[in-house]
N, C-alpha and C positions, 0 to 999 in steps of 0.2 A: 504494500500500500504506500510504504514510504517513498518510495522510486517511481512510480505512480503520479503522485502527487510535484516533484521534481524536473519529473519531466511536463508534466503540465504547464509547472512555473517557467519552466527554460522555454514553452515555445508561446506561453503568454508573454515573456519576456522579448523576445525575440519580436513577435509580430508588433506591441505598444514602440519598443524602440526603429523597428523599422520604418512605423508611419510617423513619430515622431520625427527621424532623420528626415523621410522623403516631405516633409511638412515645413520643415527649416529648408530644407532644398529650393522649396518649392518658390516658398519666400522671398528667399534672396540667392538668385540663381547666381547669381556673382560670389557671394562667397566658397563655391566650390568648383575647381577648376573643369568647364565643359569640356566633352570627350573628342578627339580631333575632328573635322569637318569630314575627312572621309569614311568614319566610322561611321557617322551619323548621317550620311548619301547613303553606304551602305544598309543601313539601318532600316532608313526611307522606303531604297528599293523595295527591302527585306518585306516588309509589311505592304508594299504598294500603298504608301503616305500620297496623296495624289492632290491632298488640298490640307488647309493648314491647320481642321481638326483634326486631323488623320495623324498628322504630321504632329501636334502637340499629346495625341493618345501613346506616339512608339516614347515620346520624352520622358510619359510618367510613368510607362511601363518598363525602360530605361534608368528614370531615378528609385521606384521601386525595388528593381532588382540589384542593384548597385549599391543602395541602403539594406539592403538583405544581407548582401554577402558583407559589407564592412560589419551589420550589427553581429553577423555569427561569427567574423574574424575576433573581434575584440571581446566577445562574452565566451572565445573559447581559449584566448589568451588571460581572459580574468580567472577562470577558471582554475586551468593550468597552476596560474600564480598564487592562487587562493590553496590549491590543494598538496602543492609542495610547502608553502609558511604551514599549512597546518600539520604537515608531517615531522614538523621540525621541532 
């Protein structure tokens, strides 16, 4: 039950900080540096973006997933850190 409960909080955890991150993104898209010009033609293509909702839908599915992977880099790096201090 206890592991259960752990992993629940890890992917509440995860998903509150992901749309937090992509929320602050969103906000001030200048604070985090945009992904080169040819990723995001490639991107475009990718989805056939063909007009400029299209085109601002691959952005936030783009900053979603981009704040996904940073929030599980640093909560498996806290992690990590958390779980060697406590070995110690």
């Amino acid at each position: 039950m206890k592991r259960t409960i752990e992993i629940g909080c890890v992917i509440a955890w995860l998903l509150l900080a992901t749309l937090a991150l992509a929320y602050v993104w969103g906000r001030h898209p200048d604070a985090i540096p945009p992904p080169p010009l040819s990723f995001s033609l490639w991107l475009n293509d990718l989805f056939d973006a063909h007009d400029a909702e299209t085109s601002a839908d691959v952005d936030l599915y783009y900053m979603l997933i981009a704040s996904f992977l940073f929030a599980s880099l640093c909560t498996f790096v806290a992690w990590r850190i958390f779980k060697r201090l406590r070995t110690r």
